[in-house]
C-alpha positions in Angstrom: -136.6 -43.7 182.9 -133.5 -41.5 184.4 -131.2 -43.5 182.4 -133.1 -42.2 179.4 -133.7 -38.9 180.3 -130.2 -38.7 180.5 -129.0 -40.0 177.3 -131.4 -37.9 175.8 -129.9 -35.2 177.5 -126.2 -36.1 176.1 -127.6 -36.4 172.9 -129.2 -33.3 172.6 -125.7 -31.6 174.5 -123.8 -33.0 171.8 -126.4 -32.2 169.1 -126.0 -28.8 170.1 -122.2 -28.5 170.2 -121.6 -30.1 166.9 -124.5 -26.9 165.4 -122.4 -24.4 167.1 -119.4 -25.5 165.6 -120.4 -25.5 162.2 -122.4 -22.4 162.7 -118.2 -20.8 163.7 -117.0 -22.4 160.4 -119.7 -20.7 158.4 -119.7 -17.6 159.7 -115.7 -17.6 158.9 -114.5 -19.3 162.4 -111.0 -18.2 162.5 -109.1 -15.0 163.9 -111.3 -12.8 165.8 -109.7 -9.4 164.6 -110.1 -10.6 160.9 -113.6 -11.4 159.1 -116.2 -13.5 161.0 -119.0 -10.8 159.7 -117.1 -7.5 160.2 -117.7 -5.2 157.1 -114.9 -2.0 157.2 -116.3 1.7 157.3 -114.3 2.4 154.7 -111.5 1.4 151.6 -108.1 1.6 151.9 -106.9 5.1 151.7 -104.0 6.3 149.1 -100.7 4.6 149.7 -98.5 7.0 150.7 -95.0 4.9 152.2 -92.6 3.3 150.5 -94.2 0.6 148.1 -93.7 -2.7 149.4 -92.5 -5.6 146.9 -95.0 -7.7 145.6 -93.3 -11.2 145.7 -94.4 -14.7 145.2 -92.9 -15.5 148.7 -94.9 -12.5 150.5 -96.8 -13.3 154.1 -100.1 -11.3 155.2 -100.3 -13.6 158.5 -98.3 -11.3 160.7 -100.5 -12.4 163.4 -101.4 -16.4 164.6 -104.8 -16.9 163.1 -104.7 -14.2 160.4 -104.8 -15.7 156.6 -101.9 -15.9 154.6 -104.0 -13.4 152.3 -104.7 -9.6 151.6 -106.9 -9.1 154.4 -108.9 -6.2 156.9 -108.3 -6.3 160.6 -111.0 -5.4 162.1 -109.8 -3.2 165.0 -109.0 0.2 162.9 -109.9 -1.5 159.5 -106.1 -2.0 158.5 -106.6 -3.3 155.3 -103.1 -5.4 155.2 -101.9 -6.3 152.2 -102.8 -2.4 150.5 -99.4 -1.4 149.9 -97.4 -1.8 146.7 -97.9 1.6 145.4 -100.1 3.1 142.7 -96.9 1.8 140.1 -97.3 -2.3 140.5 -96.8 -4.3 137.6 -99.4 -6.9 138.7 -102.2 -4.3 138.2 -101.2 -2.1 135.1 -104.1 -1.9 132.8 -103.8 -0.3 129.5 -107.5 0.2 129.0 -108.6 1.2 132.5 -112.4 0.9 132.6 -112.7 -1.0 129.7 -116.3 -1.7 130.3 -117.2 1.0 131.7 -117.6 2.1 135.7 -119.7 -0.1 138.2 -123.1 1.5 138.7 -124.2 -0.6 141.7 -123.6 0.8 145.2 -120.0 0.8 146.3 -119.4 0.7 150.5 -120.3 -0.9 153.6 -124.0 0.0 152.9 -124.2 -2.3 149.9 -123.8 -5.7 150.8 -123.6 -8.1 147.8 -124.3 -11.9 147.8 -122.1 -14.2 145.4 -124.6 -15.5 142.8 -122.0 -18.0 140.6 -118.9 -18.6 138.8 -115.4 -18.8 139.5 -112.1 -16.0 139.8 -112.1 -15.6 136.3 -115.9 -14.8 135.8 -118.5 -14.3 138.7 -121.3 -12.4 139.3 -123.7 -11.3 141.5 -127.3 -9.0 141.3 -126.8 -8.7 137.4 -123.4 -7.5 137.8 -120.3 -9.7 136.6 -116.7 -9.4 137.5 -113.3 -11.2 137.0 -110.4 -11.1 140.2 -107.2 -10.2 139.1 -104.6 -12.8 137.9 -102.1 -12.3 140.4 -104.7 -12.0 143.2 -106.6 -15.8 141.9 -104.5 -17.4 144.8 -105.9 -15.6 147.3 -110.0 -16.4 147.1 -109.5 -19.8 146.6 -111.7 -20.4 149.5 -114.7 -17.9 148.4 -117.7 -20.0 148.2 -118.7 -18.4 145.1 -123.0 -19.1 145.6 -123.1 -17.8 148.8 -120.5 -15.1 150.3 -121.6 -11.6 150.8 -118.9 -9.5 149.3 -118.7 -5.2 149.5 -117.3 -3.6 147.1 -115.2 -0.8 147.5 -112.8 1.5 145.2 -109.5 0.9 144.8 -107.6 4.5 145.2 -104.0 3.5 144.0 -105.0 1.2 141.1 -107.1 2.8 138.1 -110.0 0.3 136.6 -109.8 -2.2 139.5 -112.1 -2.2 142.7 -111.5 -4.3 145.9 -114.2 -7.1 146.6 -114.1 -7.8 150.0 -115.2 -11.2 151.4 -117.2 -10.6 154.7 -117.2 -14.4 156.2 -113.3 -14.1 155.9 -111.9 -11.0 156.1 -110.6 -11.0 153.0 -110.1 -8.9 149.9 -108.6 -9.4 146.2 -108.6 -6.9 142.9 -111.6 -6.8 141.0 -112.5 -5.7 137.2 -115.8 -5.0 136.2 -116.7 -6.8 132.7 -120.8 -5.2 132.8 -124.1 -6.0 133.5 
């Protein structure tokens, strides 16, 4: 009888460690200062330095852990990555607002939940969006049915918003294309 009580206990030890590990790889597992739930209080402010190049070859993972991505840290809501100047190439639009200004709420108040699609279409409570070519590479690991998103407005690049990815502490360029 002990020798069972036992094994059951094992089993349900390692039962229970094999849950809280996949519950950490849902909720974003990785670096503690970067996504893993954490929603920033605000957008980035207005770049004001010296625009930074925006090369193939660029890092964002300053730190061991971070993702080689445009990303928030959570401790002062640095959003890394938010510095190539109002004048890069990569997000020139000549129609700005083409279809029109997102009505739904902008911020850390509105959280959004991926409904379907992919970078170059996706959508979410009757809202639909496309990422921004050059940023494509960087939400390769969205889940695009599931991840709450924010979106917030993107002060040096006219017609795009950020959508940022709450499980990973991530952001790329979005367009709105309507409702």
């Amino acid at each position: 009888m002990r020798k069972l009580i036992g094994l059951g206990t094992a089993a349900f030890l390692f039962l229970f460690l094999l849950s809280t590990h996949a519950i950490a790889q849902e909720k974003g597992g990785g670096h503690p200062e970067v996504g893993g739930g954490h929603i920033p209080a605000h957008g980035p402010a207005p770049y004001k330095g010296t625009p930074h190049p925006a090369t193939p070859d660029r890092r964002y993972d300053q730190k061991p852990g971070h993702p080689n991505a445009p990303h928030v840290e959570a401790k002062g809501d640095h959003w890394v990555g938010h510095d190539t100047g109002p004048n890069d190439p990569h997000y020139h639009l000549d129609h700005p607002w083409e279809h029109g200004h997102f009505p739904g709420g902008i911020g850390r108040a509105h959280v959004w939940h991926l409904a379907g699609g992919g970078p170059s279409r996706f959508w979410f409570g009757g809202f639909y969006f496309s990422v921004a070519p050059y940023d494509v590479i960087f939400c390769s690991d969205w889940l695009w049915g599931s991840d709450e998103i924010i979106i917030y407005d993107d002060p040096d690049h006219i017609g795009w918003y950020l959508a940022y990815n709450v499980r990973l502490g991530t952001y790329v360029h979005v367009m709105y294309l309507g409702a």
